[in-house]
C-alpha positions as CSV (number, residue, x, y, z in Angstrom):
1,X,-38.7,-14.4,1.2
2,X,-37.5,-17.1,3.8
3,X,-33.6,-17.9,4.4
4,X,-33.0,-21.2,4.7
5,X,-32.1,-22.5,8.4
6,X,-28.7,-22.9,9.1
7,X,-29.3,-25.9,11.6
8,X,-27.7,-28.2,8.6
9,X,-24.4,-27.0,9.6
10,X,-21.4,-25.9,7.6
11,X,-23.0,-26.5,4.2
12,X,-26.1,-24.1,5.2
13,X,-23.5,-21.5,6.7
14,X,-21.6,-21.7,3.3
15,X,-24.5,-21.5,1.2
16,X,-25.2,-18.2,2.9
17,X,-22.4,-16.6,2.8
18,X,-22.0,-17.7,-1.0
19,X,-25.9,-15.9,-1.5
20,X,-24.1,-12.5,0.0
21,X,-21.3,-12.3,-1.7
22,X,-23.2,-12.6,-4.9
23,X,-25.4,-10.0,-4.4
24,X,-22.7,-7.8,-2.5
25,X,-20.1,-8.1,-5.3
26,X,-22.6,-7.8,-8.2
27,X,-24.3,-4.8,-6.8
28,X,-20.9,-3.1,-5.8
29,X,-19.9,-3.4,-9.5
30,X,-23.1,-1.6,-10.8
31,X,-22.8,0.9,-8.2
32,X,-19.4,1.6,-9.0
33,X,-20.2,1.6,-13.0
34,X,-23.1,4.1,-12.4
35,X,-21.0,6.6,-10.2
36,X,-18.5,6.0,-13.0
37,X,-20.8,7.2,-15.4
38,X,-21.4,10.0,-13.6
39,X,-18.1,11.1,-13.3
40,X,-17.2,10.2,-9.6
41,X,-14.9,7.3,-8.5
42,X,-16.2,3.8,-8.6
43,X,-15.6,3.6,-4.7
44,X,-17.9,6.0,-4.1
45,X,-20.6,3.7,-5.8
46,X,-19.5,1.0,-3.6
47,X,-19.9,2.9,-0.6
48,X,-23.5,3.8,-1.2
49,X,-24.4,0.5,-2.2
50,X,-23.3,-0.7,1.3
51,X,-25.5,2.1,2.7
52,X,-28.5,0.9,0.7
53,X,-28.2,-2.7,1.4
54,X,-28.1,-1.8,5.2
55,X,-30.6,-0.3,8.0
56,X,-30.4,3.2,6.4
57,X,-32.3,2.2,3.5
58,X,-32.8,-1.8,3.2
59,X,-33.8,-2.0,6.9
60,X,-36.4,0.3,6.5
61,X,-38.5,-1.3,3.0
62,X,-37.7,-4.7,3.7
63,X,-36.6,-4.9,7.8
64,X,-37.6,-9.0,7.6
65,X,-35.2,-9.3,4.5
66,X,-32.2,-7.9,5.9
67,X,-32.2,-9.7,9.5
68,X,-32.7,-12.9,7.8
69,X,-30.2,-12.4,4.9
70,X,-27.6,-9.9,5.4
71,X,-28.0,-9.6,9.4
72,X,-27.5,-12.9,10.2
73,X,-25.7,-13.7,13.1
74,X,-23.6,-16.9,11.9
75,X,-22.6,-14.7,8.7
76,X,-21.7,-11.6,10.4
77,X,-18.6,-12.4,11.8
78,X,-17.7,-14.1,8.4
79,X,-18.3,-10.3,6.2
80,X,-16.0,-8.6,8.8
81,X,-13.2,-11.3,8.8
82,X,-13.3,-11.1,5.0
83,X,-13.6,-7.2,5.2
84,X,-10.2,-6.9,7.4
85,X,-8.9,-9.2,5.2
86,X,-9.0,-7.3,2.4
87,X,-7.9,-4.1,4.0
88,X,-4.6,-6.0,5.3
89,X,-3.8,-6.6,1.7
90,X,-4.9,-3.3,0.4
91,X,-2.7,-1.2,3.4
92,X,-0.2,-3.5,2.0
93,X,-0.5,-2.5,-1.9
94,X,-1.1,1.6,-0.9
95,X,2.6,0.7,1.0
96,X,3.9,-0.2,-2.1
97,X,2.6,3.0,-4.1
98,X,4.6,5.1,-2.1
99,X,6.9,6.8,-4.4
100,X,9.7,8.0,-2.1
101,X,10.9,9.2,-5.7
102,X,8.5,12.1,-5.6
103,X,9.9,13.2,-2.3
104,X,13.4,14.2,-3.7
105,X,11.5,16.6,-7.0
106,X,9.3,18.5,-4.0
107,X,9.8,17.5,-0.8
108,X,9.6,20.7,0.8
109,X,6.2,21.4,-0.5
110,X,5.0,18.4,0.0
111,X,6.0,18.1,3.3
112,X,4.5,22.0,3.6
113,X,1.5,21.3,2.2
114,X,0.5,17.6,3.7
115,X,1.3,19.1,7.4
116,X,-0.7,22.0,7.2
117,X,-3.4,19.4,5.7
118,X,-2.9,16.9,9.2
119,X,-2.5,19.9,11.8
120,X,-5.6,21.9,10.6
121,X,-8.3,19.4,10.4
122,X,-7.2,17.8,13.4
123,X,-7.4,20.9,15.5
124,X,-10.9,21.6,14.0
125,X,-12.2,18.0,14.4
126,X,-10.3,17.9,18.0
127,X,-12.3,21.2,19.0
128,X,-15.7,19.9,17.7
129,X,-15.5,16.3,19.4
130,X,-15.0,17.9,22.4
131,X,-17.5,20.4,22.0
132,X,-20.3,17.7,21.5
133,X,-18.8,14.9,23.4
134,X,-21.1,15.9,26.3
135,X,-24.2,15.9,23.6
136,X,-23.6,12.5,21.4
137,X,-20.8,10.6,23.3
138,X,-21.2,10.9,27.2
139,X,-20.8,7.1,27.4
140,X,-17.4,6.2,25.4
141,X,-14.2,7.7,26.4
142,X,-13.5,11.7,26.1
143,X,-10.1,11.4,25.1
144,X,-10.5,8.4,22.8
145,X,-13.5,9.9,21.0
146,X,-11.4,13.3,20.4
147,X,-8.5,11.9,19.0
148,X,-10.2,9.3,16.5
149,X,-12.9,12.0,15.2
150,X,-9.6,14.8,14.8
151,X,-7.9,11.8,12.9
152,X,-10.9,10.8,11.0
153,X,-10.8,14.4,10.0
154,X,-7.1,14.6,9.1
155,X,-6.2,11.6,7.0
156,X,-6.4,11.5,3.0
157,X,-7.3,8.5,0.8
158,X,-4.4,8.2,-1.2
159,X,-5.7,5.4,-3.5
160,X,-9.0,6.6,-4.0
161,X,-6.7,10.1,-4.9
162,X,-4.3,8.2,-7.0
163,X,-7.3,6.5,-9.5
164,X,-9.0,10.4,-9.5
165,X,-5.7,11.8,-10.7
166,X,-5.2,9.0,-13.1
167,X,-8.5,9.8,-14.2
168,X,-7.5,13.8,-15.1
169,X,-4.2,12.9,-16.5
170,X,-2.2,14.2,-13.3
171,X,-0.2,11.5,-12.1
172,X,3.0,13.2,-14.1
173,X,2.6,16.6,-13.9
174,X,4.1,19.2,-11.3
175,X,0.3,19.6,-9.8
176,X,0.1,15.8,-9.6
177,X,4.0,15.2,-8.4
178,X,3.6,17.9,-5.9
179,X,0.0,16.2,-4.4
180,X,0.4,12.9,-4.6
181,X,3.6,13.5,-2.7
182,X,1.8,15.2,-0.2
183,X,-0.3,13.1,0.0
184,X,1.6,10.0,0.6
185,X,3.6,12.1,3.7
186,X,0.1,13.1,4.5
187,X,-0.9,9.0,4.7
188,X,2.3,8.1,6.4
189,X,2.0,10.6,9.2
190,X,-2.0,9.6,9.4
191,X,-1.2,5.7,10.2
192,X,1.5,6.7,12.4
193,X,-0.9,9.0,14.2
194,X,-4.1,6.4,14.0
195,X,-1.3,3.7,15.4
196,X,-0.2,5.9,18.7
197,X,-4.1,6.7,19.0
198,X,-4.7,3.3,19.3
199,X,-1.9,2.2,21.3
200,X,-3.2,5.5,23.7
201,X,-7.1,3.7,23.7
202,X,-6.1,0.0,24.4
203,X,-3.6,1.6,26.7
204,X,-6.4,3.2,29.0
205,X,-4.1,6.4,28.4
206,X,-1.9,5.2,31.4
207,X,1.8,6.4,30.2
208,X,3.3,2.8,30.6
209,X,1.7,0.4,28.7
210,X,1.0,3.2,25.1
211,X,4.9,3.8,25.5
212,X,5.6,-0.2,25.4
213,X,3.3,0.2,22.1
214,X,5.4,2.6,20.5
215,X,8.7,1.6,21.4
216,X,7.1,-2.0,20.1
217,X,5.9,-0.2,16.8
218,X,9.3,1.2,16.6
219,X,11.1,-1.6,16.7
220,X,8.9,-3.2,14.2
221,X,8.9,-0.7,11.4
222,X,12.9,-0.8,12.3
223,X,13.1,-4.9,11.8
224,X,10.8,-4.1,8.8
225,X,13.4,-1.7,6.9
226,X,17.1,-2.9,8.5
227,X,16.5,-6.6,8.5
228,X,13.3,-7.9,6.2
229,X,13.9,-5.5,3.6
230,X,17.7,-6.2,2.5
231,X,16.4,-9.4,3.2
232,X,13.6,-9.5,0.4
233,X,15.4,-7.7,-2.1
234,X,18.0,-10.0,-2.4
235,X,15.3,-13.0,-2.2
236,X,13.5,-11.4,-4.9
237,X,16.5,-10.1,-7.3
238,X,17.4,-14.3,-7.4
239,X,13.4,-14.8,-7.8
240,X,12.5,-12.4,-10.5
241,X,15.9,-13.3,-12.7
242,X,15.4,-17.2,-12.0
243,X,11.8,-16.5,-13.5
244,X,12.5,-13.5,-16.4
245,X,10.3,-11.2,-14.4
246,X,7.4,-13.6,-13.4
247,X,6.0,-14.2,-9.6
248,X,5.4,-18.4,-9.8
249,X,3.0,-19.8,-7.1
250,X,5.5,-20.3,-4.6
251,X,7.5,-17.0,-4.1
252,X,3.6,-15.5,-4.4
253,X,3.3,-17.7,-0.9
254,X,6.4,-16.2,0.4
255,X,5.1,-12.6,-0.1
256,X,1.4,-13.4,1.2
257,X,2.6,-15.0,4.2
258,X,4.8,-12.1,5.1
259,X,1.8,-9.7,4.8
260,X,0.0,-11.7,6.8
261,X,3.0,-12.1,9.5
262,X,3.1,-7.8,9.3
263,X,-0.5,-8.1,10.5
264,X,0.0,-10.4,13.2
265,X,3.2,-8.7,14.6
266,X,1.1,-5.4,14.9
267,X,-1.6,-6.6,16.4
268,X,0.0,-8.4,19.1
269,X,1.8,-5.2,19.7
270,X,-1.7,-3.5,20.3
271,X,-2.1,-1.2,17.6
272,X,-3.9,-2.5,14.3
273,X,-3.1,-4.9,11.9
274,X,-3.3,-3.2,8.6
275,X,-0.6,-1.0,10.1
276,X,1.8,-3.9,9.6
277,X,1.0,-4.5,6.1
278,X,1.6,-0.8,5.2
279,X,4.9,-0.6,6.5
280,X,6.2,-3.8,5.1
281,X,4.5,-2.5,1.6
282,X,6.5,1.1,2.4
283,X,9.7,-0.5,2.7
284,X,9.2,-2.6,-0.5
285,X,7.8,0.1,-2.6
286,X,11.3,0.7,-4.8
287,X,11.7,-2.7,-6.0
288,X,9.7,-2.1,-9.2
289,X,9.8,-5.2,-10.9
290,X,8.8,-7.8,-8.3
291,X,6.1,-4.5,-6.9
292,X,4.5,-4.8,-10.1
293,X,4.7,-8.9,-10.5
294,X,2.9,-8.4,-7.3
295,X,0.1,-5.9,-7.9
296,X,-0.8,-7.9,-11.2
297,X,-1.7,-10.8,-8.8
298,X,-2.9,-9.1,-5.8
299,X,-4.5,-5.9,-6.7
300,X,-7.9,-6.7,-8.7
301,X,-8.7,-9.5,-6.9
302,X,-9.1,-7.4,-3.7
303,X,-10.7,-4.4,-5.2
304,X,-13.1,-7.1,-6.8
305,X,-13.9,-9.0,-3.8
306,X,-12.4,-8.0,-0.5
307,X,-13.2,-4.2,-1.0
308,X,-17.2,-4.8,-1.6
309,X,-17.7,-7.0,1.2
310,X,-16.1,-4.2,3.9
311,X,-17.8,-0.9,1.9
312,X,-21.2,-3.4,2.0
313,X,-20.4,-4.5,5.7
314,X,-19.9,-0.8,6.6
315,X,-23.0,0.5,5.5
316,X,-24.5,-2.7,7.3
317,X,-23.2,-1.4,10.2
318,X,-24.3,2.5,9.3
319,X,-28.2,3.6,10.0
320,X,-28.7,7.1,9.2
321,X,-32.0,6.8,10.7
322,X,-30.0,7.3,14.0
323,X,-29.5,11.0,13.4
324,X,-33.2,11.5,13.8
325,X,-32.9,15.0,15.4
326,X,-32.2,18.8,14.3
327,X,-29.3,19.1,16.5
328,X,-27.9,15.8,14.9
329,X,-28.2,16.8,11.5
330,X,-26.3,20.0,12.6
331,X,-23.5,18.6,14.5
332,X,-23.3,15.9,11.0
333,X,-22.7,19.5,8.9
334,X,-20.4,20.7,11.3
335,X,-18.2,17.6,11.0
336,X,-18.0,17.9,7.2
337,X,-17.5,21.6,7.4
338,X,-14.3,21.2,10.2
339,X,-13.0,18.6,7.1
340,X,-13.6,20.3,4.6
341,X,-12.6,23.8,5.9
342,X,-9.9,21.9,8.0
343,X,-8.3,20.8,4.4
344,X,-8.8,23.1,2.1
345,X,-7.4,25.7,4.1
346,X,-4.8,24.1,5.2
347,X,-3.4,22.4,2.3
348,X,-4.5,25.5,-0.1
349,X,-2.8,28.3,2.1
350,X,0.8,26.1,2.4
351,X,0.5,25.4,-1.1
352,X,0.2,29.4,-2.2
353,X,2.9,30.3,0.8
354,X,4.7,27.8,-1.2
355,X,4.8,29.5,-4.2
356,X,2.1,28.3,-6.5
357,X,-0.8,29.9,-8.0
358,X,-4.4,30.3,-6.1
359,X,-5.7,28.1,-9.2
360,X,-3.5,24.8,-8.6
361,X,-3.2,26.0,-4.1
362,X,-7.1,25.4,-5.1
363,X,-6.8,22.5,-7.0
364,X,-3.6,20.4,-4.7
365,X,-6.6,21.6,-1.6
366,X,-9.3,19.9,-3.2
367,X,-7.6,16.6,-3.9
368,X,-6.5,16.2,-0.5
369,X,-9.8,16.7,0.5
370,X,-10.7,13.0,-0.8
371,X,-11.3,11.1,2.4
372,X,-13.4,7.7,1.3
373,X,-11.8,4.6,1.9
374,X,-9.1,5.6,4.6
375,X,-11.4,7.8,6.7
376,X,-13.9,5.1,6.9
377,X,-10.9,2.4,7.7
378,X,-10.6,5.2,10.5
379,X,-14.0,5.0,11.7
380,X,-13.6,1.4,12.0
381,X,-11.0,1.5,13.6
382,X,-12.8,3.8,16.5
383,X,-15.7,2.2,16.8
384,X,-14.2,-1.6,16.9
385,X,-12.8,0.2,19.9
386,X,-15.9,1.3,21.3
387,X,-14.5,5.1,21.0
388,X,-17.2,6.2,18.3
389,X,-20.9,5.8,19.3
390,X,-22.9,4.5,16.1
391,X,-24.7,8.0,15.2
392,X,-21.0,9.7,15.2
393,X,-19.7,6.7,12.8
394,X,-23.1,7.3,10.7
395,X,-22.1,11.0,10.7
396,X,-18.3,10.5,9.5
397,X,-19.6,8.0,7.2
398,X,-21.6,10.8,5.2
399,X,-18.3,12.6,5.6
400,X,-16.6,10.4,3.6
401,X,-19.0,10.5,0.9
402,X,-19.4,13.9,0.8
403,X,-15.6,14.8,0.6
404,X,-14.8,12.2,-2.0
405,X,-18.5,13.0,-4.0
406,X,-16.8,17.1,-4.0
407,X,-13.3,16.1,-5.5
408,X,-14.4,15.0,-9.2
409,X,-17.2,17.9,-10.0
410,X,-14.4,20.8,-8.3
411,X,-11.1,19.7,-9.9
412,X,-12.8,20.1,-13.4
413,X,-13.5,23.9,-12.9
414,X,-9.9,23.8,-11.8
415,X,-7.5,21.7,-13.9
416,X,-6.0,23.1,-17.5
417,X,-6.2,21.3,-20.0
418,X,-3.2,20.3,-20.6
419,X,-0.1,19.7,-18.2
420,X,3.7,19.9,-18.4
421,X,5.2,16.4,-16.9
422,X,7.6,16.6,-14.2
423,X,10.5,14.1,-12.7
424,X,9.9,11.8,-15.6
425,X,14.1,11.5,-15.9
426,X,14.9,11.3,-12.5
């Protein structure tokens, strides 16, 4: 098969890109529906579809095809623009599902449970990277490399957890309440710690310039919640009465030009643009009516589009084929053993201490265990950075899979039947 040159100029170019998006976003959707089937999250699906349409699989049957098609160096650029893309817009929506609601019926738990869940892993995955920096990562920073694998390790995907619990009929029940909140404190303190990581690694570590990026981030998230967020909510009370509840084209602009505004401000800071995005979604998340006028405009479109193109352009960027040794394969099952072990522990043991039973400590442990889509954002993150060499991202890719693959098949030995809802009058 022979790709048409792309000497015509932008018309060629287009016509490419259109091609890959075709086969991207229609293979995503049968992945997903197949790992539906099977009784794991659609993302999951996605993910591996991205793995097999990369070198890990696709590189190795038909090595011609995917250089001329998918590896094409004028289209690259174009799948990663489109993959950040989406992820500003989807940091932006998992800001506005934090329910700060959930806080107030079990914070102390929560807050328990999800710090146990951060300081656990990340000690493990700390200790590990620099126990096999020497081995797999001599040539990218020692401190960088630590602190984004012990992150990696630490963070839980909160949406990929919220459509899981959906799924099992959790989302209003104390064992639901009690992880989700977790969870959400769990993602919060993640970004903020993925932030000053990156502020540290484009700082060079020197103390000066990563304190200007916090105190910078710190002012943002402050303008964010004193001034924007009065700010909008009177904007959008006058909006969403003007319009009996709708979101018309033009207030739509207004909210999609403020995202992208969040994501400039943060990365001219020096710390990542989907941070912005999150916070300004965090600080919105209690207006309910205009939250939901905007999900019902927003959210599918990016889970249909955006998300495929950066789980496809991940696995693009992904060879397994680079962990083509014993000692590889070993350090890979020692990374998802530190995240696994790192989480379940963690979150399990606060949970009991807490007071509940070993059946739901067991259960909250293995939902926060779901990593998927925000420990693969992480990995990103690292490597864009040039702080995770490309066996080490293939490594924590598989981790991602594996945690989020566990969740489904585990909670089913664990969950009743039936549940009693909690915080449904509050």
């Amino acid at each position: 098969m022979s790709i048409p040159a792309l000497a015509g100029g932008g018309e060629s170019l287009l016509l490419l890109v259109i091609a890959q998006l075709i086969v991207i976003i229609s293979l995503a959707r049968v992945g997903g529906w197949i790992f539906a089937r099977c009784g794991q999250p659609q993302v999951v699906g996605e993910i591996i579809t991205g793995l097999l349409l990369g070198p890990s699989c696709l590189g190795r049957l038909a090595p011609e095809l995917l250089q001329q098609f998918f590896l094409a160096e004028q289209t690259g650029p174009v799948l990663q623009v489109l993959g950040n893309l989406g992820l500003v817009f989807l940091m932006f929506i998992v800001g506005l599902e934090f329910d700060f609601t959930h806080l107030k019926c079990l914070g102390r738990t929560a807050a328990t449970v999800a710090t146990a869940g951060m300081v656990l892993p990340f000690g493990l995955g700390a200790l590990l990277a620099s126990a096999v920096h020497g081995s797999i990562a001599m040539e990218v920073s020692r401190p960088g490399f630590v602190l984004f694998v012990a992150t990696a390790l630490s963070i839980t995907a909160i949406p990929i957890l919220g459509r899981i619990m959906m799924e099992f009929g959790l989302t209003r029940t104390p064992l639901g309440v009690l992880t989700i909140s977790a969870a959400a404190v769990d993602d919060a303190l993640g970004w903020i710690l993925l932030a000053a990581v990156s502020a540290a690694v484009r700082g060079d570590f020197e103390l000066l310039p990563v304190l200007r990026m916090l105190g910078l981030t710190l002012a943002f998230v402050a303008v964010v919640f004193l001034v924007i967020r009065p700010l909008f909510r009177y904007w959008a009370d006058r909006v969403m009465t003007r319009h009996e509840g709708a979101l018309p084209l033009g207030p739509f602009s207004v909210v999609i030009v403020l995202v992208l505004a969040s994501a400039a401000a943060t990365n001219l800071i020096g710390v990542f643009s989907i941070f912005g995005p999150f916070v300004l979604g965090a600080a919105l998340s209690d207006q309910r009516v205009i939250q939901q006028a905007i999900r019902s405009r927003l959210e599918e479109f990016v889970t249909a589009f955006f998300l495929p193109v950066f789980f496809t352009y991940t696995g693009l960027r992904t060879d397994i084929g680079l962990l083509d040794s014993t000692d590889l394969w070993l350090i890979c099952g020692l990374v998802v053993f530190a995240a696994v072990a790192g989480k379940t522990l963690g979150c399990g043991l606060a949970a009991r201490l807490c007071g509940m039973s070993w059946r739901d400590s067991a259960s909250v442990a293995v939902m926060m265990n779901t990593r998927a889509l925000m420990g693969l954002i992480a990995i990103n993150i690292g490597r864009d950075l040039g702080v995770v060499p490309d066996a080490v991202f293939s490594m924590m890719l598989l981790m991602a899979i594996v945690t989020t693959i566990m969740t489904a098949p585990l909670l089913r030995q664990l969950v009743p039947s039936t549940a009693v809802a909690i915080c449904a009058d509050r």
